[in-house]
N, C-alpha and C positions, 0 to 999 in steps of 0.2 A: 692186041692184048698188052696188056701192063702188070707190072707187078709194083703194090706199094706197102714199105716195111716200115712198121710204125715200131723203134727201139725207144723202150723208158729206163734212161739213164739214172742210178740215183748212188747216190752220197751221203756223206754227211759234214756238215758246217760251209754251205755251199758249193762244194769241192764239183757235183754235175754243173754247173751255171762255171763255175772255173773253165774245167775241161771243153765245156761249148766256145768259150771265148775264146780259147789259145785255140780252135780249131780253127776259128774263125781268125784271130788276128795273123796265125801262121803261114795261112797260106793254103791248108789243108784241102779247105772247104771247097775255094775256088777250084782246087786241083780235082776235087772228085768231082763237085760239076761239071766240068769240062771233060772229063772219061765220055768216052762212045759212049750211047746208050744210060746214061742218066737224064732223068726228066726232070728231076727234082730233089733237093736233100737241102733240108732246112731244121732249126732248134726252135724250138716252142716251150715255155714256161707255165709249167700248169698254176693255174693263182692259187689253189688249195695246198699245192705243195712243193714246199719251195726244196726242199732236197731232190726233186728230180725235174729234169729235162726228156725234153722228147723230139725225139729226130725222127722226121716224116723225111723216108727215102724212097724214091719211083724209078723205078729201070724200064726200060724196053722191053726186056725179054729176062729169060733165065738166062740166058748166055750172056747179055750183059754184067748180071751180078754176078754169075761164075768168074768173068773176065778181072772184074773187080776185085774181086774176092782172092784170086791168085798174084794180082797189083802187088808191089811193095810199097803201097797205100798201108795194107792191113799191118804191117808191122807198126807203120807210124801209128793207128790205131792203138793198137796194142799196147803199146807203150804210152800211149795220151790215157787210156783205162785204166791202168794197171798204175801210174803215177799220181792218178785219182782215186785209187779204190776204189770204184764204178762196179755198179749191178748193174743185169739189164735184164730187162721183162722183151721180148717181142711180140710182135701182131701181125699176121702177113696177109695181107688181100692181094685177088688176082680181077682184075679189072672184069663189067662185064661188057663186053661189046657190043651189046642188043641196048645199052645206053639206058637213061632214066625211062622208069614207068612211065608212062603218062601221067595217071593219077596221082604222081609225087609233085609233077611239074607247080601245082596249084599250089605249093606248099613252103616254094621258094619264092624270096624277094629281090627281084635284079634292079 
């Protein structure tokens, strides 16, 4: 199982597209990739709206994001949010293990 947390960051006068990039040129991003148990944590730009970002984040387990979550990552968070004025909307999916339908399969182009 997997757990994947889709955050939509939003701003205004670019301030989420800001806040992505200092994550990214800080140092940040790498460091939470590399946490036990991340699969994945990436920023995405929606083209209809450019005041918000989205960060598609994947953990192993809950005890992974728990582990994170009590990190003095989330301070640096906090403080990269709060110096952006950032909203954030969430989405949390929990992977399914029985993998794709069949019938989906037809639907994708590799």
């Amino acid at each position: 199982m997997s757990i994947t947390v889709n955050l939509y960051y939003t701003g205004k006068d670019g301030s989420a597209r800001a806040f992505a990039k200092e994550m990214t040129e800080s140092g940040t991003v790498s460091a939470i990739r590399s946490e036990e148990g991340n699969l994945r944590y990436e920023y995405f730009s929606p083209l209809d709206d450019p005041e918000t970002v989205l960060l598609i984040d994947s953990w192993e387990s809950q005890t992974a994001i728990d582990r994170h979550h009590a990190s003095p990552m989330m301070a640096t968070l906090a403080k990269l949010r709060e110096k952006y004025d950032l909203h954030m909307r969430v989405e949390r999916f929990v992977s399914d293990e029985a993998g794709m339908p069949s019938g989906d399969e037809s639907f994708i182009r590799r």
